[in-house]
RODO-2510 file (C-alpha; in nm, 4 decimals, decimal comma):
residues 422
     n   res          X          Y          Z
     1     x     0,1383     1,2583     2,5137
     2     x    -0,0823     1,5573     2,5283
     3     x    -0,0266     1,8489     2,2048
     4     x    -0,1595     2,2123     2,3398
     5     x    -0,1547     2,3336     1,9900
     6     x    -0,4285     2,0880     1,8803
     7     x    -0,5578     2,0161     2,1896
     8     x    -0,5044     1,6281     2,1315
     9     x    -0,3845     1,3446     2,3120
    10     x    -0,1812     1,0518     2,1800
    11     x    -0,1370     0,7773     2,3525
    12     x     0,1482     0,5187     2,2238
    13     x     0,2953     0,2179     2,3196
    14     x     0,5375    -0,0358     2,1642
    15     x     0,4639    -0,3938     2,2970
    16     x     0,7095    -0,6488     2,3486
    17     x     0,6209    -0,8092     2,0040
    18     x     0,7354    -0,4732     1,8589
    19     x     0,3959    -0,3482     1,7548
    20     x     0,3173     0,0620     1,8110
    21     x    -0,0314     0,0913     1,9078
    22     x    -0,1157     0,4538     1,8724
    23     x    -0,4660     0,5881     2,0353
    24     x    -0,6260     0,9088     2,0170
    25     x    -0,8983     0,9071     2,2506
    26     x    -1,2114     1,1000     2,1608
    27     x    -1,4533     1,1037     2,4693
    28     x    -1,8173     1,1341     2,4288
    29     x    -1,8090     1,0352     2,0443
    30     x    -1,9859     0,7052     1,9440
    31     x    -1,8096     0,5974     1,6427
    32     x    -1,5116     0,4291     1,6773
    33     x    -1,2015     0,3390     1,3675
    34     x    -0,9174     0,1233     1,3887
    35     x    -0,6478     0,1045     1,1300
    36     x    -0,4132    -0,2161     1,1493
    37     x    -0,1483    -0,0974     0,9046
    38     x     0,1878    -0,3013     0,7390
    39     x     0,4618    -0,1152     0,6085
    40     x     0,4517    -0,2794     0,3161
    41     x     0,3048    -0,2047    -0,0603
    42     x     0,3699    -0,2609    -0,4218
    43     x     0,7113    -0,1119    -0,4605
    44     x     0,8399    -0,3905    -0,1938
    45     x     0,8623    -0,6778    -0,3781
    46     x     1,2125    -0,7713    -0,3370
    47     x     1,3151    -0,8899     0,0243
    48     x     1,5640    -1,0655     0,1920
    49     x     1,3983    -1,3002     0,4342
    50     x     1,5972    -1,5862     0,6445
    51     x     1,8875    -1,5114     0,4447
    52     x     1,7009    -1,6193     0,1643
    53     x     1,6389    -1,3159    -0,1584
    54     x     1,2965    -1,3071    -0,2800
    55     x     1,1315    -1,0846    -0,5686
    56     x     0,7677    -1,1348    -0,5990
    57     x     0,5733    -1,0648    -0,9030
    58     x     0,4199    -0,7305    -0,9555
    59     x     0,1293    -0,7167    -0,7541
    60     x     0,1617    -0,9185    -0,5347
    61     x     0,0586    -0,6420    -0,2106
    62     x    -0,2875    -0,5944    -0,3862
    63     x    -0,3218    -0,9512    -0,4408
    64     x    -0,2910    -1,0277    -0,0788
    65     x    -0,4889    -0,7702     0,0890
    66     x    -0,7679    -0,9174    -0,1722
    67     x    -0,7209    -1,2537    -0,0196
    68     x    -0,6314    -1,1724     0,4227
    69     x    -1,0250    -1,1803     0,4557
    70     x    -1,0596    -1,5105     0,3744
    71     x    -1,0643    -1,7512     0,7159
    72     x    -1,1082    -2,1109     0,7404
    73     x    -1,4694    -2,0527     0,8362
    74     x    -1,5315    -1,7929     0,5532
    75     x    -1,5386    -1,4237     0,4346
    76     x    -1,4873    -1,2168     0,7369
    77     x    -1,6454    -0,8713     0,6029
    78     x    -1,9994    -1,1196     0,6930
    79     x    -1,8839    -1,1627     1,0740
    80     x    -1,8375    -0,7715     1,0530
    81     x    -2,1552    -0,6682     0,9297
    82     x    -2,3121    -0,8994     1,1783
    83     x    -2,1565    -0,6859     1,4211
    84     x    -2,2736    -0,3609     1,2396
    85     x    -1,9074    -0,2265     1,1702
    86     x    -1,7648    -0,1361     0,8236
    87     x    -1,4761    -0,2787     0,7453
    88     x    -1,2537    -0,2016     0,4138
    89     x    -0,8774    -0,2343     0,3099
    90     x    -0,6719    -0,0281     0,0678
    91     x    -0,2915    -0,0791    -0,0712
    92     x    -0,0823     0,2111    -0,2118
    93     x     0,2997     0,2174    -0,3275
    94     x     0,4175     0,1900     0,0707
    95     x     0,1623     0,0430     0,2720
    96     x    -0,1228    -0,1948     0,3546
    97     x    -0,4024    -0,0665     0,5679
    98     x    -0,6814    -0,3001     0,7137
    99     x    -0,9684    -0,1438     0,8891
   100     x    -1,3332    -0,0961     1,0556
   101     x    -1,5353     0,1707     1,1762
   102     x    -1,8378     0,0881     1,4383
   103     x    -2,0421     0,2645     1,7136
   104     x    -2,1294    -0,0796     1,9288
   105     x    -1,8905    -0,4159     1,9419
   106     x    -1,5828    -0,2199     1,9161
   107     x    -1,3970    -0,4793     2,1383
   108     x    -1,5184    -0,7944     1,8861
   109     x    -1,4870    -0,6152     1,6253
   110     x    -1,0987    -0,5308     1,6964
   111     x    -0,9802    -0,8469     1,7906
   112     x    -1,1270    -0,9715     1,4989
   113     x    -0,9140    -0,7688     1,2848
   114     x    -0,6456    -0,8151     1,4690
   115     x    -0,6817    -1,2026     1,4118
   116     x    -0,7216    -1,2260     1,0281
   117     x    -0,5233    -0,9814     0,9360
   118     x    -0,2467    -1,2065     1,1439
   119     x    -0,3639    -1,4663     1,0289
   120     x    -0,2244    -1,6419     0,6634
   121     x    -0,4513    -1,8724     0,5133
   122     x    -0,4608    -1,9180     0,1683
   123     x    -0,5705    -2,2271    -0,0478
   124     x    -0,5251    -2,2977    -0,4464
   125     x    -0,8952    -2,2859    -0,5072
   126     x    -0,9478    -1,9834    -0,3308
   127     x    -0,5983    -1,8088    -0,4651
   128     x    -0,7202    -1,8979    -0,8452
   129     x    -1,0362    -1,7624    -0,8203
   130     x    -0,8923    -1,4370    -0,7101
   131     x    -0,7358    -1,4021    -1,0710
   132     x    -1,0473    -1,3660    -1,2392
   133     x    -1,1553    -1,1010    -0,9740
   134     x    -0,8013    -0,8956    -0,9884
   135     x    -0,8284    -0,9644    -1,3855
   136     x    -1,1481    -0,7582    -1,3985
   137     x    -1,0086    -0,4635    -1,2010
   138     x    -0,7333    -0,4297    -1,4195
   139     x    -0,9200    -0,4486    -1,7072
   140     x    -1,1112    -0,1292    -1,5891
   141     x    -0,8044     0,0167    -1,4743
   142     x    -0,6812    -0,0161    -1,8038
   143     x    -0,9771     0,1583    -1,9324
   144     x    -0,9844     0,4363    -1,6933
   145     x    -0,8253     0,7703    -1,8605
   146     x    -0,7160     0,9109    -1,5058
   147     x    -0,5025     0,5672    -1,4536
   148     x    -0,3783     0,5986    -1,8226
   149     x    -0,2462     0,9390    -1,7381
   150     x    -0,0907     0,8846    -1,4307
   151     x     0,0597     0,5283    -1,5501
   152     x     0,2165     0,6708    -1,8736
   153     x     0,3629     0,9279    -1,6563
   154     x     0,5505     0,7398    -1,3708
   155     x     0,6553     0,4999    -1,7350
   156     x     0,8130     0,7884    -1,8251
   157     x     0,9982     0,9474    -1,5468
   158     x     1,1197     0,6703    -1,3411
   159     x     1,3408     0,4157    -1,5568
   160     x     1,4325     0,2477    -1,1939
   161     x     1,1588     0,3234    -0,9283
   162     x     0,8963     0,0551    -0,9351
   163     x     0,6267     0,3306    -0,9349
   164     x     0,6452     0,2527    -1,3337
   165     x     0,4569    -0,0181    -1,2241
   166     x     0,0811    -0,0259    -1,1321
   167     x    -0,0034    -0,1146    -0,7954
   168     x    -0,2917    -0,3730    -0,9487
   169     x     0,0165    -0,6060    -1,1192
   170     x    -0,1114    -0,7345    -1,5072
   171     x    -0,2369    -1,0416    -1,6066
   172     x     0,0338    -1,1787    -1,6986
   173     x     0,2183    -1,1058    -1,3234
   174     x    -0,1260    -1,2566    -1,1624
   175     x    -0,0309    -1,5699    -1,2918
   176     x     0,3277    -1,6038    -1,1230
   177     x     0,1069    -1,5312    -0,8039
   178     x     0,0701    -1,8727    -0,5528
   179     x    -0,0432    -1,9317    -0,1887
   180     x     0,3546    -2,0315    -0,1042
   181     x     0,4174    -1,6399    -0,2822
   182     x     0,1561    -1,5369    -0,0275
   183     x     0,2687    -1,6773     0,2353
   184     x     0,5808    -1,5804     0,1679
   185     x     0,5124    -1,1981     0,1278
   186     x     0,2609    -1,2208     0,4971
   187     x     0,5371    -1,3693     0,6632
   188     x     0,7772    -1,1186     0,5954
   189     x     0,6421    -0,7836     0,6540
   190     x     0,2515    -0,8798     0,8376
   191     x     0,4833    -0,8914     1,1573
   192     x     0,3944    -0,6804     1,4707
   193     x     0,6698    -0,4815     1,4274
   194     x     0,6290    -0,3921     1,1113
   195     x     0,2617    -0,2744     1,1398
   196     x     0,1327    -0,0042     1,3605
   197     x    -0,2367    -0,0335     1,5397
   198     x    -0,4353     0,3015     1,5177
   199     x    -0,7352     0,3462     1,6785
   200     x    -0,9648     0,7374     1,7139
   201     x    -1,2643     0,7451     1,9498
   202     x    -1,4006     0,7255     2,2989
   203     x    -1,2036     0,3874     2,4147
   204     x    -0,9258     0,2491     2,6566
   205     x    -0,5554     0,2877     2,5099
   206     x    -0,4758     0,0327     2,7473
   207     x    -0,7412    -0,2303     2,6964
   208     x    -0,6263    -0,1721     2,3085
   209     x    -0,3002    -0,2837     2,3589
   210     x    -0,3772    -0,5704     2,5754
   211     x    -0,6185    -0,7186     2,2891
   212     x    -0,3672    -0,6817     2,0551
   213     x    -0,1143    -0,8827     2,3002
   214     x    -0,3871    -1,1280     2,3556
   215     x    -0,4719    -1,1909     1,9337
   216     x    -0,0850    -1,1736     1,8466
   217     x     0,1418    -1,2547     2,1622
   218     x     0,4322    -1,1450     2,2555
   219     x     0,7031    -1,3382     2,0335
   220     x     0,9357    -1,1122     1,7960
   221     x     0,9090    -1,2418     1,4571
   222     x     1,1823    -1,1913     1,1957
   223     x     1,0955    -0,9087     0,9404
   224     x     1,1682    -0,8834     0,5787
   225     x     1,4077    -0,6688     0,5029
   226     x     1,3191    -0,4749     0,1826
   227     x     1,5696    -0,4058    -0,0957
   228     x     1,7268    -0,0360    -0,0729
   229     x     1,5203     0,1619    -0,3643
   230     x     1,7656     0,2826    -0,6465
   231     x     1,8531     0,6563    -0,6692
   232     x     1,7005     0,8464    -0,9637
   233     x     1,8963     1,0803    -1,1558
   234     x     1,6794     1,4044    -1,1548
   235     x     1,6755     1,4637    -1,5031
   236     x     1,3854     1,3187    -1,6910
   237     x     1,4289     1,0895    -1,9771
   238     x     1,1570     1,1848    -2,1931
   239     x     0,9734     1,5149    -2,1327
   240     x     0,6858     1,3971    -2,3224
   241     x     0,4867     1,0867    -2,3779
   242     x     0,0831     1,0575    -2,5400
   243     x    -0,1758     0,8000    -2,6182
   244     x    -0,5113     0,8295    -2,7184
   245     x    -0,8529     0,6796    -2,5500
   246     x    -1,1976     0,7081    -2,5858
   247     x    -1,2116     1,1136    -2,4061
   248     x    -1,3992     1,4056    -2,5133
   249     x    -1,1415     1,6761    -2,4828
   250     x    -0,7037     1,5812    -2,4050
   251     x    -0,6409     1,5157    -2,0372
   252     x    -0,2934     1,5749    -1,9095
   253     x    -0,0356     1,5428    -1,5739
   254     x     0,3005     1,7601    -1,5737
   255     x     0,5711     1,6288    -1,3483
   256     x     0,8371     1,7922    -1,2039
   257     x     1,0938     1,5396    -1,0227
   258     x     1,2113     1,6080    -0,6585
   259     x     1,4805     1,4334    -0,4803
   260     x     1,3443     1,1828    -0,2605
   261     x     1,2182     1,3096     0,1135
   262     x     1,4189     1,0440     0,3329
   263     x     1,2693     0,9873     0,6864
   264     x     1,2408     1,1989     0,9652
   265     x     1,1247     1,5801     1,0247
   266     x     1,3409     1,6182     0,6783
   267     x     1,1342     1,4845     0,4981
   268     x     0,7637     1,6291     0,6338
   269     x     0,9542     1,9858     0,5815
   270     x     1,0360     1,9013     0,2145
   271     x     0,6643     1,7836     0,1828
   272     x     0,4963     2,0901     0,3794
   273     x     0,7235     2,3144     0,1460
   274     x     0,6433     2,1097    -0,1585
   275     x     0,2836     2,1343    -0,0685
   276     x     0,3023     2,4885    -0,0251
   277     x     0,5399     2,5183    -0,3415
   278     x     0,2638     2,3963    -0,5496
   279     x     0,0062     2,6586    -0,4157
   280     x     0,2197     2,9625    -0,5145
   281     x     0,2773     2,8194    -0,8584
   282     x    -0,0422     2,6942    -0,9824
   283     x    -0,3035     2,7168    -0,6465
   284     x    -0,6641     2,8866    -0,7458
   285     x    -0,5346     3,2074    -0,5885
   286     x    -0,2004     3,2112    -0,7885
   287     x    -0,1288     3,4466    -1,0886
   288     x    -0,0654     3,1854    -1,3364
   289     x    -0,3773     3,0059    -1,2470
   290     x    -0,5621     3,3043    -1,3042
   291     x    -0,3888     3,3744    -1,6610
   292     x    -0,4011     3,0300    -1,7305
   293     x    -0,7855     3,0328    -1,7202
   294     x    -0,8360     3,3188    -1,8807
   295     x    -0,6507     3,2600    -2,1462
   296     x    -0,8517     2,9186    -2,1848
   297     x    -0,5448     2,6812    -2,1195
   298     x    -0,7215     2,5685    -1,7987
   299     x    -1,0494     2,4986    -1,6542
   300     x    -1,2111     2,3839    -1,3535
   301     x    -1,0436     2,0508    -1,3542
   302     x    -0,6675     2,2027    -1,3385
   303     x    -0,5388     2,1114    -0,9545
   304     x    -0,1696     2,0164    -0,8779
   305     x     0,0380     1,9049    -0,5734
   306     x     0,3039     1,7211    -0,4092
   307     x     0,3254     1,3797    -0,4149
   308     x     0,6062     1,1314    -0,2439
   309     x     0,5931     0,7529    -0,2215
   310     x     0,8928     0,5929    -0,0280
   311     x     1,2079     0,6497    -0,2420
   312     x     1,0382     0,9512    -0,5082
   313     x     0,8436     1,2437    -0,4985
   314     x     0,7121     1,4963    -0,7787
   315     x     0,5702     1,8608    -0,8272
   316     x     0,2522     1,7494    -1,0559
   317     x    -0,0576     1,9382    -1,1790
   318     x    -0,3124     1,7885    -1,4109
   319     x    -0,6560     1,8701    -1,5814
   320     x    -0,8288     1,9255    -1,9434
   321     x    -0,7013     2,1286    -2,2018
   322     x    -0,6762     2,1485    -2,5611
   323     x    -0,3565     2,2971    -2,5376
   324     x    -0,1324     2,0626    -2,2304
   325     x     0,1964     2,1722    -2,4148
   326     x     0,0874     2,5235    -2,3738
   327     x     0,0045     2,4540    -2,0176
   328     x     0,3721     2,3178    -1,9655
   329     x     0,5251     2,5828    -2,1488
   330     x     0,3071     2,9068    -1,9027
   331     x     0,3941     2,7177    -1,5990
   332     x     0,7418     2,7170    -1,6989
   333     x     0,7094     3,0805    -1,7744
   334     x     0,5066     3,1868    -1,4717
   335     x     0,8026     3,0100    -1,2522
   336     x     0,9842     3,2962    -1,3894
   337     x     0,7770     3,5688    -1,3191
   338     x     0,7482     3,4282    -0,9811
   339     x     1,0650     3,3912    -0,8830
   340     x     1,1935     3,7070    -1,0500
   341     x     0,9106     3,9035    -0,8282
   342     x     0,9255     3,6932    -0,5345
   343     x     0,6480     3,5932    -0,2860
   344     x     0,4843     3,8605    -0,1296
   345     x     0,5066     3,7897     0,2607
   346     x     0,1581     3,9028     0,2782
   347     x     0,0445     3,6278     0,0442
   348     x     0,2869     3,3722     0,1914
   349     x     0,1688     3,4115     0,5279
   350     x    -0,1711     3,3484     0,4144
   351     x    -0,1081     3,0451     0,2155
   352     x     0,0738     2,8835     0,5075
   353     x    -0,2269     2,9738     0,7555
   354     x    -0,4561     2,8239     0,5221
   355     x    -0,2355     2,4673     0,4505
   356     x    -0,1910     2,4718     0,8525
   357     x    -0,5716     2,4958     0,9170
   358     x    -0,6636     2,2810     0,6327
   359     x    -0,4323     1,9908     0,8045
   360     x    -0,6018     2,1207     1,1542
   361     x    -0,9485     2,0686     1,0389
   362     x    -0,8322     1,7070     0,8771
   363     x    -0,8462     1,6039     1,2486
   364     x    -1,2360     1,6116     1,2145
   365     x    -1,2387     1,2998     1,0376
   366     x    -1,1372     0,9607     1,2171
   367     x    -1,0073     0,8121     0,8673
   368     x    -0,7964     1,1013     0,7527
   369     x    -0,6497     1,1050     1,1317
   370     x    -0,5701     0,7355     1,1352
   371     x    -0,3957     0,7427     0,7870
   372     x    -0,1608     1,0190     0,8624
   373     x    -0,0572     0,8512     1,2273
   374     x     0,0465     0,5699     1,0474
   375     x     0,1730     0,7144     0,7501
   376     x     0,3762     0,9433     0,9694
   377     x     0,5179     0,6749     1,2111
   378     x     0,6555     0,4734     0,8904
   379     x     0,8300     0,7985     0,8148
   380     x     0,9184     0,8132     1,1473
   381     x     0,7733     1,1999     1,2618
   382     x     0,5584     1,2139     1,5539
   383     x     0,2960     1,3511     1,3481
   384     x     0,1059     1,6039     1,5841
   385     x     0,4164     1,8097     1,5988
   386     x     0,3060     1,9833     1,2795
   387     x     0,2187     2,3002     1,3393
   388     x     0,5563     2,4208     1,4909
   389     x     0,7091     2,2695     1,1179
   390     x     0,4451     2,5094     0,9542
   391     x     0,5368     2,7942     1,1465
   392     x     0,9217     2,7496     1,1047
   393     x     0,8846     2,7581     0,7326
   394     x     1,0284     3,0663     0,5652
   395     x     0,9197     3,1761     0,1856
   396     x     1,2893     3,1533     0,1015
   397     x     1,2587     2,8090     0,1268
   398     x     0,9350     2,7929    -0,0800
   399     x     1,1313     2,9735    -0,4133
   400     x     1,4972     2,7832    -0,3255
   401     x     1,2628     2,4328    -0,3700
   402     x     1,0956     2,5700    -0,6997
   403     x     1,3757     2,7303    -0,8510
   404     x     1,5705     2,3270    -0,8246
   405     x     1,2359     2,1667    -0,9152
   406     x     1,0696     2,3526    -1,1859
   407     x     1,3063     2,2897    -1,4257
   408     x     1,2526     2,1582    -1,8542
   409     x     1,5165     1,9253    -1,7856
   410     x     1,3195     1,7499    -1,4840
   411     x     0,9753     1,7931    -1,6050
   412     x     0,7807     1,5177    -1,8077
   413     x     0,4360     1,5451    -2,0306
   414     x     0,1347     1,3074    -2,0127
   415     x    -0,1160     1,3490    -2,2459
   416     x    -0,4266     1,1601    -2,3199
   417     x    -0,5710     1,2794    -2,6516
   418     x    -0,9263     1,1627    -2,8071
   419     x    -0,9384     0,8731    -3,0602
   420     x    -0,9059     0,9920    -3,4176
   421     x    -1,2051     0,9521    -3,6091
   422     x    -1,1717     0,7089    -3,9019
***
């Protein structure tokens, strides 16, 4: 399908196995990047599979991406390099991604993927030794101030939501963690169609999806079906929760809950508006950013957003400061002064011109243009209809969404102050 206002092509096709393949061709251009993405992360651990109910320990998603790149002959990231491709993995809250970037071998190189990421072989020996690896990483997770923050945080506003739970699992979880849990977990959601194939660069959309016919057939596999995430109330319930680490100066992230996006073109509105929400309140240009930094609250750390993760999403800003209740308390106040002024069109118009080129000019990179095709098709929206959803926005919207959000009751503290000297 061709997009005049990007002047992009997608081609997409759902095989008989129910995988999408998704290709956006980029002629002329020597590197090449495939994604081969599950719909599946760390908040999915219990499924219904068979008829039979599962609930896997807490990181369990991590675990296994750690372990799909072992094969029966060996480490597969070796038969990569051989072929002078990059390949890498990542798991977040809602998905798995798999993937490799070349400029020669881009036909090896992609059925290869295709073949061990479909591919479940795990052994004790090699599932034991993980632990010590995983162990390490959440040791330095556990050391890491920015994790701290953001842990404490989720802790704190979502009693029910398993984003109170770190994506990395704890030591103790690792131990509950076996090749039958493995096998279990790749079974039920490393099915064609529950994955998407994404591929940017100069090659055949067709020759794509008959690899990926050829490495996975054409057999529909049963899928797990994950359980329903449990509605939050919006309120938070505490407003305010601190540790202390080893930091020079307090580090802190303010929350604001949002109702949960759903699916659909719904939910990319609510994020475009929360994105653009975010950039009235507390974006460089805004008021209160300005006041905020002069009046030393802020410095050049402060940056805030919208976030959403399958089930949740939050208004959040974060930073330095010696004073993070003060922060809290002037972006509560500058809400006020915001709403009780308004937007000025000029300003809004702007802002909205400058989120729709910013997500214009993400097409320039092959990763950030596979990630949001397959984000997008989980949530199912056709991503490259996005700039029509910019344009339709209206600034009433904007205030209506900060007026619900930006709210005491629904807001939550997380501050990281310095160790106490003795």
């Amino acid at each position: 399908m061709y997009y005049p206002a990007l002047e992009e092509t997608v081609c997409r096709q759902v095989l008989p196995n129910g995988l999408t393949v998704l290709v956006m061709p980029r002629p002329g251009f020597r590197k090449k990047l495939a994604y081969f993405v599950t719909d599946y992360g760390s908040i999915h651990r219990c499924f219904t599979l068979d008829g039979v109910a599962y609930e896997a320990p807490q990181g369990v998603a991590h675990y296994l991406e750690h372990k799909m790149f072992d094969m029966p002959w060996g480490e597969v990231s070796a038969d990569f390099a051989a072929m002078g491709a990059n390949p890498n993995a990542f798991t977040s809250y809602d998905m798995t991604a798999y993937y490799f970037s070349c400029t020669e071998n881009f036909e090896p190189c992609l059925k290869l993927l295709l073949q061990f990421v479909s591919t479940a072989y795990f052994t004790e020996e090699s599932v034991a030794k993980e632990q010590g690896i995983i162990g390490q990483e959440i040791d330095m997770a556990a050391d890491s101030p920015d994790s701290r923050v953001f842990e404490q945080l989720m802790a704190a506003m979502y009693p029910h939501h398993r984003i109170r739970e770190t994506i990395l699992g704890t030591r103790k979880t690792l131990a509950g963690i076996t090749p039958q849990v493995l096998e279990t977990c790749h079974r039920a959601f490393y099915t064609p169609e529950n994955m998407v194939l994404c591929v940017v660069g100069d090659v055949d959309a067709d020759a794509v999806a008959a690899m990926a016919r050829e490495v996975l057939g054409d057999e529909r596999k049963p899928v797990g079906i994950k359980q329903p995430i449990p509605e939050e109330m919006m309120d938070c319930p505490e407003n305010l929760v601190q540790s202390c680490m080893e930091v020079a100066m307090p580090m802190f992230q303010l929350g604001f809950k949002c109702e949960a996006p759903g699916k659909g073109e719904a939910a990319v509105r609510q994020e475009i508006i929360g994105d653009l929400a975010a950039e009235a309140l507390f974006g460089e240009s805004s008021a209160l950013y300005l006041q905020m930094y002069e009046d030393g609250l802020i410095d050049s750390s402060f940056g805030g957003g919208f976030e959403t993760v399958d089930g949740m999403a939050m208004l959040t800003c974060s930073g330095d400061s010696n004073h993070p209740e003060g922060v809290k308390e002037a972006v509560l106040a500058g809400l006020e002064t915001l709403l009780r002024q308004g937007i000025p069109e000029a300003d809004f118009l702007r802002m909205k011109r400058s989120a729709l080129g910013r997500r214009i000019r993400e097409l320039d990179s092959f990763d950030s243009t596979c990630f949001r095709l397959c984000a997008y098709h989980f949530s199912g929206y056709d991503y490259p209809q996005f700039p029509a959803l910019y344009q339709s926005i209206q600034k009433e919207e904007v205030q209506a969404f900060l007026r619900r959000v930006v709210t005491r009751q629904r807001s939550c503290l997380s501050v990281i102050y310095p160790m106490k000297e003795a």
